[in-house]
C-alpha positions, 0 to 999 in steps of 0.5 A: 500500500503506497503511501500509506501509514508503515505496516508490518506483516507476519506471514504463515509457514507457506509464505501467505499473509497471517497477519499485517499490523498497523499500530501499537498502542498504550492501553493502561500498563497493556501494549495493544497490536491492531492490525487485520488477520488474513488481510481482511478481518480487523483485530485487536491483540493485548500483550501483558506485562506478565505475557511480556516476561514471559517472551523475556523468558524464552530468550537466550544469548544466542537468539538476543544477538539475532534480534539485535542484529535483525532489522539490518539484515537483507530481507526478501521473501524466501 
């Protein structure tokens, strides 16, 4: 969509759009992710701080390198 507000899109394994998010916002002490699911049914996610820990949970050395590198390396669909 040219010239439209930044979006982000999560695709599923088979490389088909799962998901394109069109804002995060400030709800209280909760981060929600609005967007549209399968480009075409509109909603709205709530992450929680205790979910938030959680993820922090799952990290590992390895995987906080990737995510700091990952917005510069080369993108594509693959």
């Amino acid at each position: 969509m040219p010239g439209d507000a930044k979006m982000m899109t999560l695709y599923s394994a088979d490389n088909s759009k799962l998901m394109e998010v069109s804002a995060l916002e400030i709800d209280g002490n909760q981060l929600l992710i609005k967007g549209k699911i399968f480009g075409a049914m509109p909603m709205t996610a709530k992450l929680r701080p205790d979910e938030a820990r959680n993820l922090l949970g799952m990290l590992n050395l390895k995987l906080i390198f990737f995510l700091l590198t990952f917005p510069f390396r080369k993108g594509g669909s693959q």
